[in-house]
Backbone atoms as SQL, in Angstrom:
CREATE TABLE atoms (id INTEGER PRIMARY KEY, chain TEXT, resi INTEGER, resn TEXT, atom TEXT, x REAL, y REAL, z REAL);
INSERT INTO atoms VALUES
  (1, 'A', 1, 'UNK', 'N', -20.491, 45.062, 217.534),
  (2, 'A', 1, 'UNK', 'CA', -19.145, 44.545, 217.781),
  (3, 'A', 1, 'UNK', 'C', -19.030, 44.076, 219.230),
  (4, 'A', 2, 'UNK', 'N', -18.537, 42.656, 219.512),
  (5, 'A', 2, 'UNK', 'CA', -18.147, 42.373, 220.723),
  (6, 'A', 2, 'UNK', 'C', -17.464, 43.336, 221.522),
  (7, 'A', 3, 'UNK', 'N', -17.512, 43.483, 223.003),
  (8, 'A', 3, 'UNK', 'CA', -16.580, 44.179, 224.092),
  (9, 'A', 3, 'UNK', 'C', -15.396, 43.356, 224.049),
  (10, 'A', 4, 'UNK', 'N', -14.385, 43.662, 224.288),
  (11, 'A', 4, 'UNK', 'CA', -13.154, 43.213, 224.615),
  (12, 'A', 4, 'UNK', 'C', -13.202, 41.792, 225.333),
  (13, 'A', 5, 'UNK', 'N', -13.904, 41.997, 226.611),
  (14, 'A', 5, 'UNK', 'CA', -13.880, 40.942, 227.811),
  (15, 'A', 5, 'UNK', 'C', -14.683, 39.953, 227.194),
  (16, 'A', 6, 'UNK', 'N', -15.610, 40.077, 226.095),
  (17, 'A', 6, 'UNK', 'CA', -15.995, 39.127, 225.235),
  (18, 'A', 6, 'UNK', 'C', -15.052, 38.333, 224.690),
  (19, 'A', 7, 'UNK', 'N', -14.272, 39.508, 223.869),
  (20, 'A', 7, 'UNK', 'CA', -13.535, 39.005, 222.831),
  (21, 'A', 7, 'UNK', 'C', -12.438, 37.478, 223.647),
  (22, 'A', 8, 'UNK', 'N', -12.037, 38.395, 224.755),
  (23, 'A', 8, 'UNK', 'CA', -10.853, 37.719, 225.478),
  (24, 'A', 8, 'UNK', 'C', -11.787, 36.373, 226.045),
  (25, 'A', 9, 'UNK', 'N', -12.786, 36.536, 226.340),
  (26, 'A', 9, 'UNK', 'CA', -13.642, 35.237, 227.273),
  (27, 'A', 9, 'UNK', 'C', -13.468, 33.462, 226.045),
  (28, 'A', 10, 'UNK', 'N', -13.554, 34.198, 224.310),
  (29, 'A', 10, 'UNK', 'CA', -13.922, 33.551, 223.833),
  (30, 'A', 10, 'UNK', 'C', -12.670, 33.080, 223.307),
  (31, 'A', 11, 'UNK', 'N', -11.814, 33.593, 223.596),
  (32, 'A', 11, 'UNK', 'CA', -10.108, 33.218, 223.249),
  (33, 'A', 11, 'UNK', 'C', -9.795, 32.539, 224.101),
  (34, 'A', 12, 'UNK', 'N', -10.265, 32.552, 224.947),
  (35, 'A', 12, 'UNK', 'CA', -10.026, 31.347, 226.291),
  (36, 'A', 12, 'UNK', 'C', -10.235, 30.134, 226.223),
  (37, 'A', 13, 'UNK', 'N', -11.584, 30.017, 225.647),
  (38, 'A', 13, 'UNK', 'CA', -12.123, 28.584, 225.780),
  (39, 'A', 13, 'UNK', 'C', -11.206, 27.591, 225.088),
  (40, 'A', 14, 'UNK', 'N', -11.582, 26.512, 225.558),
  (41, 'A', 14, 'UNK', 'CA', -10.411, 25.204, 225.307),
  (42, 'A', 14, 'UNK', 'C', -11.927, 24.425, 224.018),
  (43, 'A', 15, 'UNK', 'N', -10.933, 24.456, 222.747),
  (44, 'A', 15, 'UNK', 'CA', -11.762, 24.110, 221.882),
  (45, 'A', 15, 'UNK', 'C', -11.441, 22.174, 221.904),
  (46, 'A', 16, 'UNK', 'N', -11.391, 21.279, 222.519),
  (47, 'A', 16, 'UNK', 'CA', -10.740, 20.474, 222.664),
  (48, 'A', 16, 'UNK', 'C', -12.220, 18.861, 222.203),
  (49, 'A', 17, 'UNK', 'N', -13.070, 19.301, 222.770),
  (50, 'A', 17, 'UNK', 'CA', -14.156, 18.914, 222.346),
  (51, 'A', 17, 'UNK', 'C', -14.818, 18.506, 221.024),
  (52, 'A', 18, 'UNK', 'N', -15.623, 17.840, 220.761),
  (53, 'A', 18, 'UNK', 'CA', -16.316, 17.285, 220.027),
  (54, 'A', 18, 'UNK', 'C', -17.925, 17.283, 219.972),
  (55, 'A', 19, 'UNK', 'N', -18.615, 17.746, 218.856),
  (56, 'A', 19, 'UNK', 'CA', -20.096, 17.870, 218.938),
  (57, 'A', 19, 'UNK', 'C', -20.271, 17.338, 217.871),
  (58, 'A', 20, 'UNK', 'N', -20.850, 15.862, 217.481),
  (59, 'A', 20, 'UNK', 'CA', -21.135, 15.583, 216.279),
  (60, 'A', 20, 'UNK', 'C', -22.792, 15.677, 216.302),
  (61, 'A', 21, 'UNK', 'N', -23.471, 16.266, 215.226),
  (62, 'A', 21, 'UNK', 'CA', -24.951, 16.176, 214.864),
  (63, 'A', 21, 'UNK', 'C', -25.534, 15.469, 214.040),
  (64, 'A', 22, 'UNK', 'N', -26.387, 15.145, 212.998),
  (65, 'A', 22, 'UNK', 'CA', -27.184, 15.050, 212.519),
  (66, 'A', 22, 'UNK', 'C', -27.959, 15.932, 211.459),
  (67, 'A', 23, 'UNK', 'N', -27.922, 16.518, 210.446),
  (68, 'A', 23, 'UNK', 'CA', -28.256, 17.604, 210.223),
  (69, 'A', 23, 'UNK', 'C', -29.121, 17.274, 208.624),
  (70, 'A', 24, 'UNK', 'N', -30.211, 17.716, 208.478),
  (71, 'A', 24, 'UNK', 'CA', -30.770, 17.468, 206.879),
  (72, 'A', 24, 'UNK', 'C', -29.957, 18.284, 205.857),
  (73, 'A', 25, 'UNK', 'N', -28.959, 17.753, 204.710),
  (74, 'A', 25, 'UNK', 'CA', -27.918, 18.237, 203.804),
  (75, 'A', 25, 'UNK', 'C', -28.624, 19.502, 203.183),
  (76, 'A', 26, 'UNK', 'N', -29.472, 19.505, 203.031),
  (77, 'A', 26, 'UNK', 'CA', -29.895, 21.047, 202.442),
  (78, 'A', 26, 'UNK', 'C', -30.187, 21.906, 203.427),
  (79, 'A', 27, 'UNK', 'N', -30.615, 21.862, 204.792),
  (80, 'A', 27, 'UNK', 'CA', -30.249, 22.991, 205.753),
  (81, 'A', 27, 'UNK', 'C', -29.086, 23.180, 206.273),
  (82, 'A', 28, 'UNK', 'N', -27.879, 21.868, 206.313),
  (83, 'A', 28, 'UNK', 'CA', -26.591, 22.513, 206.328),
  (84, 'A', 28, 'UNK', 'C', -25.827, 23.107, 205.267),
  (85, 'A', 29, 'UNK', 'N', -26.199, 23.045, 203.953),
  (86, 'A', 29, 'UNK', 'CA', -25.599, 23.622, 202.822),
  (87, 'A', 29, 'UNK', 'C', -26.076, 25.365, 203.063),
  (88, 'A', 30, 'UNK', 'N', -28.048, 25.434, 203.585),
  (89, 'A', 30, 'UNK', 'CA', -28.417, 26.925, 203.963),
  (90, 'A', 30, 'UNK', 'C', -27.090, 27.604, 205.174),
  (91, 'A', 31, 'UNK', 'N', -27.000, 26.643, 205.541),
  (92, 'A', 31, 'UNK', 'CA', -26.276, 27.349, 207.127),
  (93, 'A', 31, 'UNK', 'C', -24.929, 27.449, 206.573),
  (94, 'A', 32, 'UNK', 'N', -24.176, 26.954, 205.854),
  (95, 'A', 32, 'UNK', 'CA', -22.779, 27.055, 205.496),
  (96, 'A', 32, 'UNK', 'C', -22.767, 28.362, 204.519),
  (97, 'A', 33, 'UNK', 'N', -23.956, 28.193, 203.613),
  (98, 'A', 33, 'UNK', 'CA', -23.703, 29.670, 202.524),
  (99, 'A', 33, 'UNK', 'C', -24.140, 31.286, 203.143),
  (100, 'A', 34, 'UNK', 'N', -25.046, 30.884, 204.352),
  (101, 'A', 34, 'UNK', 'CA', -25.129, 31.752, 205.501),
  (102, 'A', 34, 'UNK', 'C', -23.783, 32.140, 206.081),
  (103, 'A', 35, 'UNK', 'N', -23.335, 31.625, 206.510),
  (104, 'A', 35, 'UNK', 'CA', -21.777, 31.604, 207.070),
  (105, 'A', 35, 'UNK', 'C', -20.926, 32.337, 206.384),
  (106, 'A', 36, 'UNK', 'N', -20.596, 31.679, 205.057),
  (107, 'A', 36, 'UNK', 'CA', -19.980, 32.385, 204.203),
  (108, 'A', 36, 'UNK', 'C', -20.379, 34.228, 203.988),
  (109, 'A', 37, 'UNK', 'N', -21.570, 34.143, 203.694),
  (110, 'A', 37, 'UNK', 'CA', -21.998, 35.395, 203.670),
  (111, 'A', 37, 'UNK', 'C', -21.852, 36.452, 204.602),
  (112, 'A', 38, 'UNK', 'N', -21.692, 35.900, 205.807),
  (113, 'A', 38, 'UNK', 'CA', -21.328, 37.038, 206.909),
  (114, 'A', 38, 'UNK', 'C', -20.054, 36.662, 207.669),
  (115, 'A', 39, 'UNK', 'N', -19.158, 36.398, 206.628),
  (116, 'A', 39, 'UNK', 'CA', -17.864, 36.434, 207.079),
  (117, 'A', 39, 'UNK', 'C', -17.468, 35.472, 208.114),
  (118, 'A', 40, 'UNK', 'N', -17.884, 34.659, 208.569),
  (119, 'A', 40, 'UNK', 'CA', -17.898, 33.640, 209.765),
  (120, 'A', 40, 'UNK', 'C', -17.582, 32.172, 208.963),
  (121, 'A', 41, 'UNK', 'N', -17.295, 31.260, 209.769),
  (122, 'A', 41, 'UNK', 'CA', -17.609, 30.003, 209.508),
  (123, 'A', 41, 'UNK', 'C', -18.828, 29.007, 210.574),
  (124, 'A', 42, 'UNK', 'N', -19.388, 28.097, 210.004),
  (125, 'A', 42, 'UNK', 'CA', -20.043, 26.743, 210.583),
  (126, 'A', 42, 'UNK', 'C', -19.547, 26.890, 212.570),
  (127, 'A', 43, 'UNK', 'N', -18.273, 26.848, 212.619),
  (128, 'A', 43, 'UNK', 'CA', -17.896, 26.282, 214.058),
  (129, 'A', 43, 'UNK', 'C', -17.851, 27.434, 214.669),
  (130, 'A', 44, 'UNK', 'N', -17.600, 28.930, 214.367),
  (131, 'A', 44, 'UNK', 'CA', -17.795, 29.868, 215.209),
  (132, 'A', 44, 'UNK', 'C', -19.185, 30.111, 214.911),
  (133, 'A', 45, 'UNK', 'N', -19.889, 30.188, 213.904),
  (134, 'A', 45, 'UNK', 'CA', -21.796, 30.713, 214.526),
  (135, 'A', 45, 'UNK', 'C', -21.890, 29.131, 215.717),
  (136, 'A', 46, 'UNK', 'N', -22.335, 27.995, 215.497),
  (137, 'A', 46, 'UNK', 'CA', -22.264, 27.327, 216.419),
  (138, 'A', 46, 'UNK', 'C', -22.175, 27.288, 217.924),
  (139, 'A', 47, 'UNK', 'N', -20.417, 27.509, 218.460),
  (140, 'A', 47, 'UNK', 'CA', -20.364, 27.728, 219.088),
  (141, 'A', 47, 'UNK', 'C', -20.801, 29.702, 220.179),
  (142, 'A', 48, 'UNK', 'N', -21.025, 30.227, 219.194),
  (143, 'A', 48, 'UNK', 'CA', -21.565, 31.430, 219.315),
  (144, 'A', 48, 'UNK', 'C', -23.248, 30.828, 220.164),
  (145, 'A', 49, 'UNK', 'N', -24.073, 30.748, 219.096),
  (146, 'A', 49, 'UNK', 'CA', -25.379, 29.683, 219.334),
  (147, 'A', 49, 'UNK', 'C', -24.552, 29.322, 221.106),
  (148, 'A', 50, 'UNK', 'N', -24.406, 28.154, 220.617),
  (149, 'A', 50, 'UNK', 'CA', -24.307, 27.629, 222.262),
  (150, 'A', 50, 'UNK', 'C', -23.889, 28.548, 223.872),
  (151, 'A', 51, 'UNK', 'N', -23.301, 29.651, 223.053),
  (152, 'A', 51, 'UNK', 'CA', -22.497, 30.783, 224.640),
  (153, 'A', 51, 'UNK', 'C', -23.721, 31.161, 224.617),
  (154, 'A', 52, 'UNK', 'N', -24.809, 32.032, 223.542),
  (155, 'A', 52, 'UNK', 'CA', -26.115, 32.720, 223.382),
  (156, 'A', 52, 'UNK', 'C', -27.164, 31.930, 224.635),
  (157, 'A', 53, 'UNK', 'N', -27.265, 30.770, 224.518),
  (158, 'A', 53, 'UNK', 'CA', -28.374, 29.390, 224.657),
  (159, 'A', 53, 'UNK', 'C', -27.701, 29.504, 226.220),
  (160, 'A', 54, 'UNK', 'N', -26.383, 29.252, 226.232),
  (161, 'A', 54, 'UNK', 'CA', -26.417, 28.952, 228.277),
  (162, 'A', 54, 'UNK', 'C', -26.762, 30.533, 228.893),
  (163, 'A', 55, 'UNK', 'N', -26.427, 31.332, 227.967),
  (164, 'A', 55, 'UNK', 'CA', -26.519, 32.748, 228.584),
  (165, 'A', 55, 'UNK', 'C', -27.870, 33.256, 229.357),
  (166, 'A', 56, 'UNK', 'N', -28.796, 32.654, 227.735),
  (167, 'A', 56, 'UNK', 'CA', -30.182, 32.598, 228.066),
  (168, 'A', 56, 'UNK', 'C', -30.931, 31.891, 229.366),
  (169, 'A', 57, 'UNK', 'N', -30.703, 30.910, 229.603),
  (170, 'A', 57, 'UNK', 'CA', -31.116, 30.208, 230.722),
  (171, 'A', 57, 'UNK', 'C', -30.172, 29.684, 231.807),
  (172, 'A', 58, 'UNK', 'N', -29.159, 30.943, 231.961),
  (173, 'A', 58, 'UNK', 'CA', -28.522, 31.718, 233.419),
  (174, 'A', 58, 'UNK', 'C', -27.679, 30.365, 233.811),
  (175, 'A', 59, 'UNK', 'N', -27.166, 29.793, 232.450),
  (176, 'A', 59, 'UNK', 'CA', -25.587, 28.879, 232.826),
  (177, 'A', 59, 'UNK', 'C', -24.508, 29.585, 232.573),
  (178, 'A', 60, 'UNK', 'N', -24.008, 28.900, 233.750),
  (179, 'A', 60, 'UNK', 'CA', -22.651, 29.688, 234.156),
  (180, 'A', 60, 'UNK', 'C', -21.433, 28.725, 233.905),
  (181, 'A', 61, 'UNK', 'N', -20.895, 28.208, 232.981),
  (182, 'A', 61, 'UNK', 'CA', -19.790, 27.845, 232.866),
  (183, 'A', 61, 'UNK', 'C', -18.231, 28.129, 233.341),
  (184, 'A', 62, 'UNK', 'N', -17.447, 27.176, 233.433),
  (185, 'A', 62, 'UNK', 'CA', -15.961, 27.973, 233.170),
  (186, 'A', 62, 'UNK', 'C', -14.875, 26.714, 232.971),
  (187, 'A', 63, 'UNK', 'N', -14.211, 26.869, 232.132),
  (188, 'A', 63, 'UNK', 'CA', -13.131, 25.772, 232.358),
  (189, 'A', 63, 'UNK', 'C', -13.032, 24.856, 233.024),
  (190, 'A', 64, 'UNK', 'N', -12.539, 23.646, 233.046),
  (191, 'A', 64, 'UNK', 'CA', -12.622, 22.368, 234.078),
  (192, 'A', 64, 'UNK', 'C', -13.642, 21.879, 233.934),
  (193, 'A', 65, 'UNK', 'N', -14.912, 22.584, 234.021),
  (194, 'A', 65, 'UNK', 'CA', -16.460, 21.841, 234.299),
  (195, 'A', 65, 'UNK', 'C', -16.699, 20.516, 233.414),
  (196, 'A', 66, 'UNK', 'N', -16.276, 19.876, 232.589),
  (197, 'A', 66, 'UNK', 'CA', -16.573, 19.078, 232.007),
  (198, 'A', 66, 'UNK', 'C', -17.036, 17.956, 232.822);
């Protein structure tokens, strides 16, 4: 289970953005029935993925930066 200061970090973010991909229809149909299965949707694992990925290689984000 997330910490709080997680929880609150990710209530923050300004979902205002746009990420369009590319994706082969039968690995996004895997990733959507994935989703489903653990209670989540497509745009929160995603953006989850992406906080994971800057975390990993010590980006530091915050609001404004765009």
């Amino acid at each position: 289970m997330r910490n709080k200061a997680a929880v609150n970090e990710v209530m923050a973010e300004d979902r205002t953005a746009r990420l369009t991909i590319l994706i082969d229809p039968d690995k996004k149909k895997a990733f959507e029935d994935l989703c489903t299965r653990l209670d989540t949707n497509p745009s929160q694992a995603i953006r989850q993925m992406i906080r994971e990925f800057l975390a990993e290689h010590n980006v530091v984000w915050k609001k404004g930066d765009a």
